[in-house]
KEDO-992660 format. One record per residue (C-alpha): residue in three letters; x, y, z. Coordinates in steps of 0.001 Angstrom, whole numbers. Each point is the difference from the previous one (the first is absolute). Last residue first. Example, Ala and Ser with C-alpha at 12.3 -4.5 7.8 and 13.67 -1.06 7.14 Angstrom:
BEGIN
Ser  13670  -1060  7140
Ala  -1370  -3440  660
***
This chain:
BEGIN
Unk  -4272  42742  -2519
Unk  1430  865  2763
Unk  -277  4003  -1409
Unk  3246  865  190
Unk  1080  -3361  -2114
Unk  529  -3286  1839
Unk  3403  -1176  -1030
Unk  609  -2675  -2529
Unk  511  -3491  1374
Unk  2226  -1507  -2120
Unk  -653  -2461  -3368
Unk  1726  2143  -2367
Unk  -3158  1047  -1449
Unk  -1220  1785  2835
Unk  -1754  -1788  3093
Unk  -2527  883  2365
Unk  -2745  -2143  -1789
Unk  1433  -3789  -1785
Unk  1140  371  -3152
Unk  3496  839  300
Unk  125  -2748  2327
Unk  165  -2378  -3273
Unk  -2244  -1993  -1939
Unk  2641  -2075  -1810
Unk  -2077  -2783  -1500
Unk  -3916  501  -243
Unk  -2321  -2609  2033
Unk  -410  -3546  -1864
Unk  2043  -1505  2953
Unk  -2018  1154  3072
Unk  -3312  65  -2047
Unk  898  -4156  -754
Unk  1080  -404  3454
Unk  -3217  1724  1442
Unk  -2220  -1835  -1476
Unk  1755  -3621  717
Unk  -34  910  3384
Unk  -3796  777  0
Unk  -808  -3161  -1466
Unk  2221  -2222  1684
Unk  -1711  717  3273
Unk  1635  1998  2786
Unk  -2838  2210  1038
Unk  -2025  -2943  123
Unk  -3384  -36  -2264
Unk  -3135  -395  2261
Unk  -341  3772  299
Unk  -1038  1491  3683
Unk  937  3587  -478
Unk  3772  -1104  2178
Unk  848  -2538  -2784
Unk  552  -3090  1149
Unk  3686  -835  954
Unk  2170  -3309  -503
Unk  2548  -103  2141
Unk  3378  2128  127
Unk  -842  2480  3048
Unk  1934  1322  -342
Unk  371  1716  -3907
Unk  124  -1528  -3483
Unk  2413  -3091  -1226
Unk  -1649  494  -3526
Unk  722  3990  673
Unk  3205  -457  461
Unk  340  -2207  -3600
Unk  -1443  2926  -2052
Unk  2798  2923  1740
Unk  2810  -2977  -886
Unk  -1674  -921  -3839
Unk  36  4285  -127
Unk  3393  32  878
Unk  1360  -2517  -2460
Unk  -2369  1688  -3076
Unk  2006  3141  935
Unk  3305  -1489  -710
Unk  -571  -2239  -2709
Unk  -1345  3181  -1970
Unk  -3761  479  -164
Unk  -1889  1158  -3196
Unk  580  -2788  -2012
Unk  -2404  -2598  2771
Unk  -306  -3037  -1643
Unk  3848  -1293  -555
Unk  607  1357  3654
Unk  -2894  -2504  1433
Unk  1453  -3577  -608
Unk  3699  1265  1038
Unk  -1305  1499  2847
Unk  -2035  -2832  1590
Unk  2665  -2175  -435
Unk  2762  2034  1846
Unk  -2794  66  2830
Unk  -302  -3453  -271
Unk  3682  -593  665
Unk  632  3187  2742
Unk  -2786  -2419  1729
Unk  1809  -3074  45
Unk  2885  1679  821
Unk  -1762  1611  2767
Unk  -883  -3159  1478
Unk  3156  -1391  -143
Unk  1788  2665  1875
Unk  -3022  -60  2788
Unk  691  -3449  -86
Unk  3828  396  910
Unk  -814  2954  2408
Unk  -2070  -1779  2290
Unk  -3562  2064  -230
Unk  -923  3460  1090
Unk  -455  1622  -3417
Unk  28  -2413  -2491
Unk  -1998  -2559  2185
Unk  -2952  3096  963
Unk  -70  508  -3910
Unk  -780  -4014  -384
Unk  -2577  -159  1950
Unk  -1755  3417  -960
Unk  87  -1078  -3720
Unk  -1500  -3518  1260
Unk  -2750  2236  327
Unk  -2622  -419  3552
Unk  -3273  -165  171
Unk  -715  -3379  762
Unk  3911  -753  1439
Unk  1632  -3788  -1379
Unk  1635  157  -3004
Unk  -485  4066  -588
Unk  -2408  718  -2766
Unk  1595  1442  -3208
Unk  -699  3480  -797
Unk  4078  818  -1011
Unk  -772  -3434  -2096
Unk  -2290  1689  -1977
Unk  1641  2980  -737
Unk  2469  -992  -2232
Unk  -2707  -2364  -2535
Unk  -2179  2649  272
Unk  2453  3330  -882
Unk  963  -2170  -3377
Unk  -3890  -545  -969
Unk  -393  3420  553
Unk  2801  1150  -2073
Unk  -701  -2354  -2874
Unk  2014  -2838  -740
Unk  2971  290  -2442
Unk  -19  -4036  -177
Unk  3274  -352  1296
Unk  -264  2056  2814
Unk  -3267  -1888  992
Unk  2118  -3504  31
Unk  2429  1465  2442
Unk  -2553  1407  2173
Unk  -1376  -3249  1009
Unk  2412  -1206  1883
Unk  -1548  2653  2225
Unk  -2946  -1957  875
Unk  2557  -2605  1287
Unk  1981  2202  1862
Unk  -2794  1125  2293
Unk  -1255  -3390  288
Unk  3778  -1014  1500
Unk  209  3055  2134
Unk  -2253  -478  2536
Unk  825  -3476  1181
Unk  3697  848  -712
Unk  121  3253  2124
Unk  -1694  -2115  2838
Unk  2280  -3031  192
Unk  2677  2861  68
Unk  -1496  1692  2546
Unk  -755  -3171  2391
Unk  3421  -1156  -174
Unk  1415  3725  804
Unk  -2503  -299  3159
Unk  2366  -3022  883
Unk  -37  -4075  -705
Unk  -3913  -431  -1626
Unk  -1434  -2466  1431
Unk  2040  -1620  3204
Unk  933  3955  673
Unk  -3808  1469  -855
Unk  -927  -2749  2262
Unk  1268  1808  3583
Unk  -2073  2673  -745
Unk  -2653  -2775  1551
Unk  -3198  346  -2518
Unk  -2968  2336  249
Unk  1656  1806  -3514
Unk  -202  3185  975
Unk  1615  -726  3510
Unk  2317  -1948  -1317
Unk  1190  1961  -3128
Unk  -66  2744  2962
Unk  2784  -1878  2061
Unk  1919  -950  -2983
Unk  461  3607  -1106
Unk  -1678  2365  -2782
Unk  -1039  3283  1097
Unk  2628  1879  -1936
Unk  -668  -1847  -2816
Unk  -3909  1574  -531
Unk  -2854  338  2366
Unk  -2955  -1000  -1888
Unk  1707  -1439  -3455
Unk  3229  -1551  1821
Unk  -2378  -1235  2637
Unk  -1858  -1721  -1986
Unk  2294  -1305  -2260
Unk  1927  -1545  3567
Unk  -3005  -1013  1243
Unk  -1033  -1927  -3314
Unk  3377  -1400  -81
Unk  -285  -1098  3491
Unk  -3617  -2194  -1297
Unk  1402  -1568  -2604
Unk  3186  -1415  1601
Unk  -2585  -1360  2419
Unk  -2370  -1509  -2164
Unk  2887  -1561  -1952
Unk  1324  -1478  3218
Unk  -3299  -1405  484
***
């Protein structure tokens, strides 16, 4: 029973991290959520920060463990997309508890809003892979210095977390595929990071070769 019970606030508490997000998260609405007396998520789980952290490592844990696997595929010079598939993966994972929902979402909503000593932890963890990621990619990919390959692995891993609202969406035309799946993210990750280094605002309209704005001529055009 008491396993039951411990089951069924984290549940609340995931969804309601995934729905509403931390800000919404107290005892009262664990409760309500939940069906059970708030008064439980004390005996169960101690405070909201209890619930969090039992949370973060529910999520986490298969996350890591398909990362582990990065180590091996630096040292056997995989290819790019096998590299980009074992990273993004785990960013796809399903939540521990929420149909719909990405343990990605979980876990951002923790860093962000969370107690500040597993919100610390959490990012290590993170700043860890991330390091990871980078060292197995840079060796592949010549035409990007550390630097710029960092920022595109940041721009790649915002759009794993995605916009609210973060569950799984259909496509609007009525596709079966989800917007979100690994297929498409894996797509544009590998055009993301095989795209031509140093393509500067010089190139973009409106601009001179300097990078500023040039002035509209007499004409506007």
């Amino acid at each position: 029973m008491s396993e039951d019970t411990r089951t069924r606030l984290l549940k609340a508490a995931e969804n309601i991290l995934i729905r509403e997000g931390a800000h919404a998260l107290t005892v009262r609405r664990v409760g309500s959520v939940s069906g059970l007396n708030p008064t439980l998520v004390t005996y169960h789980c101690g405070t909201i920060a209890g619930l969090l952290g039992e949370l973060c490592r529910l999520n986490l844990e298969p996350m890591m463990a398909g990362w582990s696997r990065l180590e091996d595929e630096r040292a056997t010079s995989a290819p790019l997309g096998d590299t980009l598939r074992i990273w993004l993966e785990p960013l796809l994972q399903p939540a521990a508890f929420t149909p719909g929902g990405r343990a990605l979402v979980v876990l951002d909503e923790i860093a962000a809003h969370g107690d500040a000593d597993l919100s610390r932890q959490l990012l290590e963890a993170m700043v860890a892979v991330s390091g990871r990621v980078h060292a197995a990619l840079l060796p592949i990919l010549p035409h990007l210095d550390a630097c710029e390959l960092r920022a595109r692995l940041r721009f790649i891993a915002g759009a794993a977390l995605g916009p609210p609202p973060r569950v799984r969406q259909r496509d609007a035309a009525g596709g079966a595929e989800p917007l979100d799946s690994l297929r498409y993210l894996c797509a544009f990750a590998e055009a993301a990071l095989l795209g031509r280094a140093g393509q500067r605002a010089a190139a973009m309209p409106g601009r001179n070769e300097d990078g500023a704005f040039s002035p509209p001529t007499e004409g506007g055009a």
